[in-house]
N, C-alpha and C positions, 0 to 999 in steps of 0.2 A: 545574477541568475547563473547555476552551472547548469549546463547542458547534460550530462552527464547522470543527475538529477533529474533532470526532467527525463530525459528517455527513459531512466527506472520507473519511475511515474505513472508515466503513460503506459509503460507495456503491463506493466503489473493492472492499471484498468484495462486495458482492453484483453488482456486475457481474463480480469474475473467478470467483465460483460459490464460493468459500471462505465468506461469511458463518454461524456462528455466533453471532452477537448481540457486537456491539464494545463495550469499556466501555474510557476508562481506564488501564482497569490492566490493557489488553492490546497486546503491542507493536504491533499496525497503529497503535493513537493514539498510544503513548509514542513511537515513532522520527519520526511526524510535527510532534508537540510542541517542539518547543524549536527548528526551524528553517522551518517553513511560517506565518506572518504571518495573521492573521485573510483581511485581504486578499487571498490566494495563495489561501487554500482558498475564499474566494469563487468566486477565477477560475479556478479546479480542478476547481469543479461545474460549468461547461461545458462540461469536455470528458468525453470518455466511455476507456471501460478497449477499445485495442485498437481502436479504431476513428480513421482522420484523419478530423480537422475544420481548420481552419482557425481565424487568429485572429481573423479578421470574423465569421467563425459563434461562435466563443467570447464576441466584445465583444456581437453583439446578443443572444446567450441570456442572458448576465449584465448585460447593460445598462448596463457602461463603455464610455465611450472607446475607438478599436480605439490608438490609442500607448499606453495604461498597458496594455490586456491584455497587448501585443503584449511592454513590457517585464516582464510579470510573468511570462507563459510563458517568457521566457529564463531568468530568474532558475530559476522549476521544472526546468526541465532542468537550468541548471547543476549543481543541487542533487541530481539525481535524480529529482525525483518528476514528471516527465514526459517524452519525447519529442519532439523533432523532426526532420523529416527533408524535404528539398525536394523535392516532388511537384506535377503539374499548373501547374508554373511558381512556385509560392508553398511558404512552409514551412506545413509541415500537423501539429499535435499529436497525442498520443494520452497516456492513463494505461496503463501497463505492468501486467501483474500484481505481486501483493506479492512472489514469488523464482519465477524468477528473473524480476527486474527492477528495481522501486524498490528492494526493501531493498538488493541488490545492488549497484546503484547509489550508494547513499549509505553504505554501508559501504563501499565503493572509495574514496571521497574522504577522504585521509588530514585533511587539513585538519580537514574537518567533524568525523569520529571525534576527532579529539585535543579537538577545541573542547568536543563533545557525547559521552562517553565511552557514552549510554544506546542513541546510535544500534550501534552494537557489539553491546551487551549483549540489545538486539530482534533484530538479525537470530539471534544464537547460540539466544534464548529462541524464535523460530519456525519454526527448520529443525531438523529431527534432527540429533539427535549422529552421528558417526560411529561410536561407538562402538552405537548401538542396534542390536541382535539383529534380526536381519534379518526381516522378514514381522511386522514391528512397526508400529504404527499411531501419526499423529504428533496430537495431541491440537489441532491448528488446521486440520486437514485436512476433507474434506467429507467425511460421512459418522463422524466422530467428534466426540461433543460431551462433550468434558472437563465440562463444567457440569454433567453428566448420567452417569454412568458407568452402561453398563448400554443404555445406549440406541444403543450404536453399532455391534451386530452380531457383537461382540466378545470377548460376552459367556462363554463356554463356554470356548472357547479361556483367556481368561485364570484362568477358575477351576482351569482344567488348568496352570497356571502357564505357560503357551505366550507371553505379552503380560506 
């Protein structure tokens, strides 16, 4: 487990309002595992989900260099897990939500998926299937806490086999 990892994780849910408690062995950290660099998620907790910053606002909240931020945010975007877009005359960053956006993102990159076969296998294990019955609740969603069955309003409906 890096730590490092998981606090990207976790901030990036709880700023797009999905958090449930991240561990692990949930894909928001397994699809970021094996291609975001201790150092990327440093520079990752400067920016914010959905809002521009820039990368002089990103180097003095994380306290590098603004040349290595500036090269680490490109890397993040190549990669998906972040944003840019030129605004106010300079490129400006953002964190995307988890879908549609980062997972979306780097499960588009064929590259990546062939190299990292798990980034695939997170996006399929956090989106509903196509095949779920429809007025079905997705166990990573707000307001459903897979951890906890029973606590998510849900309750009634699936004892009537409806969920």
């Amino acid at each position: 487990m890096r730590a490092s990892i998981l606090k990207l994780a976790t901030k990036i849910s709880i700023e797009c309002g999905t958090y449930t408690g991240v561990t692990p062995n949930d894909p928001e950290y397994k699809i970021l595992e094996p291609v975001v660099t201790d150092e990327m998620a440093e520079i990752a907790m400067g920016l914010k989900v959905r809002k521009y910053v820039s990368a002089e606002q990103v180097a003095k909240k994380v306290k590098k260099p603004l040349g290595r931020v500036k090269e680490v945010l490109d890397e993040l975007t190549q990669i998906g897990v972040c944003r840019c877009n030129f605004k106010d005359g300079e490129d400006k960053y953002f964190l995307p939500i988890w879908v549609p956006g980062i997972m979306e993102m780097m499960v588009g990159n064929k590259e990546l998926c062939e190299r990292y076969p798990v980034i695939a296998e997170c996006f399929e294990e956090y989106t509903p299937p196509a095949h779920r019955p429809a007025g079905s609740v997705h166990p990573r969603r707000p307001g459903h806490d897979a951890r906890h069955p029973g606590r998510d309003g849900h309750t009634e409906r699936r004892a009537q086999g409806q969920l």
